[in-house]
C-alpha positions, 0 to 999 in steps of 0.5 A, spaced: 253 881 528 258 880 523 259 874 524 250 872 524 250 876 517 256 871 514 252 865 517 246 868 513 250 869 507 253 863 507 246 859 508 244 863 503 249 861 498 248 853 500 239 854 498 243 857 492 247 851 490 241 847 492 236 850 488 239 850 481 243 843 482 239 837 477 235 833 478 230 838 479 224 835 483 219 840 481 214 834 482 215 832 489 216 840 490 208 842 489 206 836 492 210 838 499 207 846 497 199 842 495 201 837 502 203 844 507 198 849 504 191 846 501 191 840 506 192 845 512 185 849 510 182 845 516 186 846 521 185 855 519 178 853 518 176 851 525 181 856 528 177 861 524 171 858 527 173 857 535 176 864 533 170 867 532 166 865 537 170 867 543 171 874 540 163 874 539 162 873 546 166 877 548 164 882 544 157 881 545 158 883 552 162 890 551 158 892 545 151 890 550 154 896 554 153 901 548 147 898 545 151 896 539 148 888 539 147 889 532 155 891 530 158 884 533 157 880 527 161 885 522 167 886 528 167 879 528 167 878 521 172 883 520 177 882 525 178 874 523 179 877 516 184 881 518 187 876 523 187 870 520 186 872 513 194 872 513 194 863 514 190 861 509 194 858 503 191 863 498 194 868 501 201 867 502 206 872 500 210 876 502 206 882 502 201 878 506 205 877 512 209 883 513 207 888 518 201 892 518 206 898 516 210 895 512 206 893 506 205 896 499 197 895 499 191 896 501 189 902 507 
């Protein structure tokens, strides 16, 4: 455990290093963030998509049980927001990708 937490510290100190040596190339940095983040919504929309329509049907049939047909749709909806919500690039922060009781806001 020692010795994993000297490596850690020593990449650590290399980012550092890295980080504040010239030139800095802010430029290409954003363009790699636009490339990785924006141009991946595709990609978390057909997820999202498929996602929904197998959670749906299988919904539908639970819900057919209890005569609760009507609810499939705000389930859905809700359950893709709060599963996938965390992979779309608007939402990236550290507080989005922590676990459930580990975040600072919301319920």
């Amino acid at each position: 455990m020692v010795l994993d937490l000297g490596a850690i510290f020593t990449l650590f100190l290399q980012f550092v290093s890295w980080v504040v040596r010239p030139p800095s190339e802010i430029r290409n940095i954003v363009k790699q963030m636009e490339e990785v983040g924006i141009r991946s919504m595709p990609v978390v929309l057909v997820t999202a998509t498929f996602t929904g329509m197998v959670l749906a049907l299988q919904s539908y049939s639970g819900f057919q049980r209890f005569g609760a047909t009507s609810l499939v749709g705000s389930v859905v909806a809700l359950s893709i927001t709060r599963e996938l919500g965390r992979c779309s690039p608007g939402s990236w922060s550290p507080a989005a990708s922590a676990p459930p009781w580990r975040r600072s806001w919301g319920p």
